[in-house]
SETIVEX-687507 format. One line per 2 residues: their letters; for each residue x negated, y, z of C-alpha. Coordinates in Angstrom, 1 decimal. Layout:
REM residues N
A = X/Y/Z ~ ...
REM end
This chain:
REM residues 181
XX = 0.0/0.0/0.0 ~ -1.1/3.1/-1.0
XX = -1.9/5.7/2.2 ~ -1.1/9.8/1.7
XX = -4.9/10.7/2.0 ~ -4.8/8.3/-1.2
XX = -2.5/9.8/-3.2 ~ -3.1/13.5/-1.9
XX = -4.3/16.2/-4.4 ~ -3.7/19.2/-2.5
XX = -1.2/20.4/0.4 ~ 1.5/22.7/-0.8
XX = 3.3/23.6/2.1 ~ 2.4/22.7/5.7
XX = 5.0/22.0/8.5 ~ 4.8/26.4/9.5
XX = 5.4/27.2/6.2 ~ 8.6/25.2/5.8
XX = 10.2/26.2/8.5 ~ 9.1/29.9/7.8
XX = 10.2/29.8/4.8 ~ 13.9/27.9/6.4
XX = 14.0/31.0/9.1 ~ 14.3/32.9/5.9
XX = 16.9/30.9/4.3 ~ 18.9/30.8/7.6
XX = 19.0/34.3/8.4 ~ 20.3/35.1/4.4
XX = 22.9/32.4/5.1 ~ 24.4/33.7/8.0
XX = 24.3/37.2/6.8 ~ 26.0/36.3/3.5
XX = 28.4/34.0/5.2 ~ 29.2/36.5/8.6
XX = 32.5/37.1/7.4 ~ 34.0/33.5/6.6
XX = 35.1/31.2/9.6 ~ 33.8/27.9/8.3
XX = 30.7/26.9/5.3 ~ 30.5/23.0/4.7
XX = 27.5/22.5/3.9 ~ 26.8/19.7/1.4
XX = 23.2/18.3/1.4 ~ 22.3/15.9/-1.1
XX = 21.1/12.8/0.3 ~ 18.3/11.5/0.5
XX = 15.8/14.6/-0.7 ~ 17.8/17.2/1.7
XX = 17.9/15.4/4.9 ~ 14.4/16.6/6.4
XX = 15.7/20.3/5.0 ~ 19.0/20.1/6.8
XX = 17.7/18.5/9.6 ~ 15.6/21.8/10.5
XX = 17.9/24.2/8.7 ~ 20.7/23.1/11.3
XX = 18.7/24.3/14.4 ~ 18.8/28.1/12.7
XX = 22.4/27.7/12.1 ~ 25.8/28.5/14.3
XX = 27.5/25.3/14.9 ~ 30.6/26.0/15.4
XX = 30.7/28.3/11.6 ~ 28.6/25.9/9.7
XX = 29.4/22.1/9.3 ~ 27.1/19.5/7.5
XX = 28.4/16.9/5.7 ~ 26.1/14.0/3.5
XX = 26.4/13.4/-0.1 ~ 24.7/10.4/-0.9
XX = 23.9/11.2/-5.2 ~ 20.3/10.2/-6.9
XX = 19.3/9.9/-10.5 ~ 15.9/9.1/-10.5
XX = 14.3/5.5/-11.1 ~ 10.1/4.5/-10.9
XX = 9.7/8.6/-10.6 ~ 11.9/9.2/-14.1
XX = 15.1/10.7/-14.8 ~ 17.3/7.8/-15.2
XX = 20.4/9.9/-17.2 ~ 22.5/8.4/-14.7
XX = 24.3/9.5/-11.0 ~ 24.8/6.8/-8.3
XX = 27.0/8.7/-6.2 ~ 28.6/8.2/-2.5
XX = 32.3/7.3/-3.1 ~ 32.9/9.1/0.4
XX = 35.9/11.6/0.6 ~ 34.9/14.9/2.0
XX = 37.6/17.9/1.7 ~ 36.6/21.0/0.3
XX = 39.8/21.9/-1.0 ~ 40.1/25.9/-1.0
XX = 36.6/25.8/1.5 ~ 33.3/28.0/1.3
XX = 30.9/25.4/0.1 ~ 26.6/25.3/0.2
XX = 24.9/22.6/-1.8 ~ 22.0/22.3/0.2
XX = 18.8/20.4/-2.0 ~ 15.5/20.1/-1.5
XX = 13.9/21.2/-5.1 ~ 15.8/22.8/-8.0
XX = 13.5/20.9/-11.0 ~ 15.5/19.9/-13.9
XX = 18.6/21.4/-12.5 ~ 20.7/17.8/-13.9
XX = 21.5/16.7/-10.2 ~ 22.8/20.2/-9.1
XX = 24.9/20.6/-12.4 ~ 26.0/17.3/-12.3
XX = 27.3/18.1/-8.5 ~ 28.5/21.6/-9.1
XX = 30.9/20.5/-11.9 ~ 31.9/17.5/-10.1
XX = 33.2/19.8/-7.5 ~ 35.0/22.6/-10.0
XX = 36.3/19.8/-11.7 ~ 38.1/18.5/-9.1
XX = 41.9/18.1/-8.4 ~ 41.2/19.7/-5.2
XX = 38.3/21.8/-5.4 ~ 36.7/24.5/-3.1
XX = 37.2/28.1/-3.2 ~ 33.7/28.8/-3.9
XX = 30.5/26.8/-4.4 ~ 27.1/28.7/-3.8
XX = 23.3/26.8/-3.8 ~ 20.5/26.6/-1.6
XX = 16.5/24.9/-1.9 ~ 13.4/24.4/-0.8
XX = 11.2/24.4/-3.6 ~ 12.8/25.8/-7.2
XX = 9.9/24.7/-10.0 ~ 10.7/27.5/-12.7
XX = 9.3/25.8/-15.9 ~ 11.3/22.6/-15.5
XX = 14.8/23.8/-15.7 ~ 16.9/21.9/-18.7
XX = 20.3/23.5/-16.8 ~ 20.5/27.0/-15.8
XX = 21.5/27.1/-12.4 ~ 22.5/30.4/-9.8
XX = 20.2/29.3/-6.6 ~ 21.5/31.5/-4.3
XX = 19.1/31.2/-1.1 ~ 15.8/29.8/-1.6
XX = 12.8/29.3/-0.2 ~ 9.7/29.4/-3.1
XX = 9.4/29.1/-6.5 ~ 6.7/27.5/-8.1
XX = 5.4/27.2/-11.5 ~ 3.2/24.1/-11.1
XX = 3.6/20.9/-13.0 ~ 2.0/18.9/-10.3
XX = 4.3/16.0/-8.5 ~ 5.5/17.2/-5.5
XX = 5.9/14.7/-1.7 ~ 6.3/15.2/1.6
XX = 9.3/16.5/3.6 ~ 12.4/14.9/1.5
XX = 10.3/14.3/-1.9 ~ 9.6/10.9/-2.6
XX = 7.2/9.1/-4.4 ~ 8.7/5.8/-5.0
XX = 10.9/6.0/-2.5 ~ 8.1/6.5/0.5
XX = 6.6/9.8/1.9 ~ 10.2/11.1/2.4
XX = 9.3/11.5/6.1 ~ 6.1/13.5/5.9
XX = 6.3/17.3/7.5 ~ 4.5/18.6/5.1
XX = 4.9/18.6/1.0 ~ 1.8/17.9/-1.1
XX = 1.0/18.1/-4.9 ~ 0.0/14.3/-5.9
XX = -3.4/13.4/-7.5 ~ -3.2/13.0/-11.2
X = -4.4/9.5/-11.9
REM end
């Protein structure tokens, strides 16, 4: 099995700068959202979980609730051109909803989910974005991110802190760039 020091090019961000760079987010959330009485927000399972994990310790729980969206597209590190997604019934009918992911790349899995949601007999009253990590010269679908935390315009492979490498790494507190080999 292959061990981080390994694999690892080059740290990205360290465990300080995440959770600087969630302060951030948190404190545009709340001011954005001060006049609505409840946000659901949806994280995308299972490359959000580390970022709503922290992100919830900023937030008001009584205003904001989480709820898990179990959705992935990738196989071996690839794009597979499909969505496995949770069959679990959450309402948003008429509700402020936050898509919470960890990197806006190719922008499929957030336009996938976004017109999912618009599309649906029921759907919520409005639908806003939030990330990590946006890579800028990825994108193949334009998508509003509405709180972020950095852009980057690196080609690199990203792990650490929700970004998998073959499904291991997920748990690191800290995202790298991975060595080319």
């Amino acid at each position: 099995m292959e061990e981080v020091k390994d694999i690892l090019d080059q740290i990205f961000l360290n465990k300080e700068d995440i959770l600087l760079h969630i302060s951030k987010i948190s404190n545009d959330i709340i001011h954005k959202y001060q006049d609505d009485e409840e946000v659901i927000i949806l994280v995308l399972m299972d490359g959000a979980l580390n970022f709503s994990n922290d992100l919830k310790k900023y937030l008001p729980s009584e205003k904001f609730k989480f709820e898990y969206f179990k959705i992935s597209s990738y196989k071996n590190c690839e794009f597979s051109g499909n969505f496995d997604v949770d069959k679990r019934e959450i309402n948003l009918y008429n509700k402020e909803v936050l898509i919470l992911d960890d990197i806006y790349d190719t922008g499929n899995t957030l336009y996938f989910i976004i017109n999912k949601l618009k599309n649906d007999n029921f759907p919520p009253k409005n639908i806003k974005t939030c990330v990590l990590i946006e890579r800028e010269n990825n994108h193949q679908k334009s998508i509003n991110i509405d709180f972020l935390g950095k852009k980057i315009n690196d080609d690199r492979f990203l792990i650490g802190y929700g970004l998998d490498f073959n499904d291991k790494y997920r748990d690191l507190d800290f995202i790298f760039f991975k060595k080319n080999n």
